[in-house]
C-alpha positions in Angstrom: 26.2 5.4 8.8 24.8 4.8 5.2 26.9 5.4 2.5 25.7 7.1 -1.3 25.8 4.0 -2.2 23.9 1.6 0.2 21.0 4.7 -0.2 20.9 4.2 -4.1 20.9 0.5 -3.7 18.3 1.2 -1.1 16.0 3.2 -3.6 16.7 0.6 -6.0 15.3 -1.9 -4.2 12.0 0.0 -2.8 11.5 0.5 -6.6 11.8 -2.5 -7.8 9.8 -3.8 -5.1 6.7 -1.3 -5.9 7.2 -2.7 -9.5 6.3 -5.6 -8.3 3.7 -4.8 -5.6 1.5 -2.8 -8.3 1.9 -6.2 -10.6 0.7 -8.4 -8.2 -1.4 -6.4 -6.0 -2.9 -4.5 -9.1 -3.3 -7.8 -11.0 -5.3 -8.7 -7.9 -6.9 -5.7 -7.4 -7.9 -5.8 -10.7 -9.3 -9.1 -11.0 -11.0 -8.5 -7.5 -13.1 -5.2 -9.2 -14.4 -7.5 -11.5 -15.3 -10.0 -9.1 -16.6 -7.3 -6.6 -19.2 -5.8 -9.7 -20.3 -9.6 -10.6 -21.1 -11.0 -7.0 -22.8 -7.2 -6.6 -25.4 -8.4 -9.1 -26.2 -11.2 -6.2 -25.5 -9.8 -2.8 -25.8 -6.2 -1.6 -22.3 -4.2 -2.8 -20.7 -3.8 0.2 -21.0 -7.5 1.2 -19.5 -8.2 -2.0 -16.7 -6.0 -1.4 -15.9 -7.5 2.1 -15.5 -11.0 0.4 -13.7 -10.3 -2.1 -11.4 -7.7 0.0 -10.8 -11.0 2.5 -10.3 -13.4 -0.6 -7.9 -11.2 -2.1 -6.3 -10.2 1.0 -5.1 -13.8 1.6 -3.4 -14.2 -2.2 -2.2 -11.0 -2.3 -0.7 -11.6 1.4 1.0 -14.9 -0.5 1.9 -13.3 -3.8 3.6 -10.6 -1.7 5.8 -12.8 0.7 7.0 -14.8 -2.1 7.2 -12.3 -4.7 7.2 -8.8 -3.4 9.3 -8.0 -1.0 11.5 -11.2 -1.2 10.7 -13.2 1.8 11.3 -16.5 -0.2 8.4 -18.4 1.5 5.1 -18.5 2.7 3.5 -15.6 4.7 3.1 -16.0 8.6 0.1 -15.4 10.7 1.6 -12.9 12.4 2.2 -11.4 8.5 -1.5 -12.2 7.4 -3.4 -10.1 10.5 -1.2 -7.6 9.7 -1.9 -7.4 6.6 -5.2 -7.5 7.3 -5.3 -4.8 9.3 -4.0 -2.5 6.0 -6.5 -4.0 4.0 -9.2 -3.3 6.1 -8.3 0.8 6.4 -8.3 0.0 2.0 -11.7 -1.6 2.3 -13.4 1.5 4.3 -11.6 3.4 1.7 -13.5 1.8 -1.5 -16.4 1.8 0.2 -16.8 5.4 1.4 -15.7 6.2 -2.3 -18.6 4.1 -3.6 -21.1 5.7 -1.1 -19.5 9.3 -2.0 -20.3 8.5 -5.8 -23.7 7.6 -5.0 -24.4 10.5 -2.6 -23.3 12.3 -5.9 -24.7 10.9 -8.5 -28.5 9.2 -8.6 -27.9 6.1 -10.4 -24.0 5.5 -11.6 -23.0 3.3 -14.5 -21.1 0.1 -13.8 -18.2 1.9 -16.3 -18.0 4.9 -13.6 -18.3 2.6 -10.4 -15.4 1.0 -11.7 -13.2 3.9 -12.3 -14.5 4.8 -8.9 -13.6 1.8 -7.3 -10.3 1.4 -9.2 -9.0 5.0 -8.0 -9.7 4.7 -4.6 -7.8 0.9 -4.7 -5.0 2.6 -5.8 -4.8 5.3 -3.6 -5.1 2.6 -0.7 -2.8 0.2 -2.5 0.1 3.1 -2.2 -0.6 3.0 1.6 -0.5 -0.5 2.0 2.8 -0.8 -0.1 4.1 1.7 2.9 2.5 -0.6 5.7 3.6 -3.9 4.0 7.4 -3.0 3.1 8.2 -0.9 6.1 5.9 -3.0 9.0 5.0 -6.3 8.1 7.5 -7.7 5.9 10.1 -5.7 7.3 13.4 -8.2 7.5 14.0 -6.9 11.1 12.6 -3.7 13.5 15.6 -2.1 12.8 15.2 -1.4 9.3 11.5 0.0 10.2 13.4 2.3 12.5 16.5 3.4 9.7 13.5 4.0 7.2 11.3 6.6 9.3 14.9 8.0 10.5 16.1 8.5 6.7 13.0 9.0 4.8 13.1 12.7 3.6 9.7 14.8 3.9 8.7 16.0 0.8 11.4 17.9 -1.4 13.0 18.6 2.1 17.0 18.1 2.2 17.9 15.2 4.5 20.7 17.0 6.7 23.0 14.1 8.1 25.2 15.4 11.1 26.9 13.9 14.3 26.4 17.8 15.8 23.1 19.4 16.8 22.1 21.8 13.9 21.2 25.2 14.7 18.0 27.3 13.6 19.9 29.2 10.4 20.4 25.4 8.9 17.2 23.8 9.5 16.0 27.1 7.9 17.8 26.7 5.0 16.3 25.7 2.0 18.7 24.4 -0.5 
């Protein structure tokens, strides 16, 4: 049973651990968009954005075991694909945002194709902090299965109970 306190402590640490995940990954992600609209000036756009997402995939992967979420050493294979995996769902993401802004918009300034790109990085970014704390640098499969148990839905009230709970208290709204 979690206690007030271990829950607090718990928050603390998820925050703490975003704070961390939006400097490096956001220092990454930043330094990728830049890298993304230079190589774009070579190669067609969404080439460029596949090699930079797998370049910055791998040090963010690092940054993230070491830094992040307090692993204290390098990042597995195992951790890599996984990660991967997120960043690849983040990758389909900036591009079908690019693709939208051109569908919209005839012949977009580098200024807007950054904002652009930048928004929809950060919209996948806060998914992949999800898939990277609670999956795949998770300290054990048991604290992926307390998090989705505990996490609350929305404003919901998280009702804790050793008895089943009727229809008038799930119901209830505060």
């Amino acid at each position: 049973m979690r206690t007030r306190h271990s829950s607090r402590r718990s928050r603390t640490g998820a925050c703490s651990a975003f704070a961390r995940f939006v400097l490096c990954g956001g220092g990454v992600g930043l330094t990728s968009s830049f890298a993304v609209a230079a190589l774009a000036s070579w190669i067609p756009w969404i080439l460029a954005n596949a090699l930079i997402t797998a370049a910055s995939t791998l040090l963010a992967t690092e940054l993230h075991a070491r830094f992040t979420f307090g692993t204290g050493g390098r990042a597995t294979w195992r951790q890599h694909a996984q990660s991967a995996g997120s960043a690849a769902a983040a990758y389909a993401v900036t591009c079908a945002a690019i693709l939208a802004l051109h569908q919209l918009t005839a012949a977009p300034g580098a200024v807007l194709e950054q904002i652009v790109y930048l928004s929809a990085s950060a919209l996948a970014g806060a998914a992949r902090f999800a898939v990277l704390r609670l999956v795949v640098f998770a300290r054990n499969r048991s604290q992926v299965a307390a998090a989705v148990r505990t996490a609350p839905l929305g404003n919901a009230p998280v009702v804790r109970t050793g008895a089943p709970v009727g229809a008038a208290m799930l119901c209830r709204t505060a």
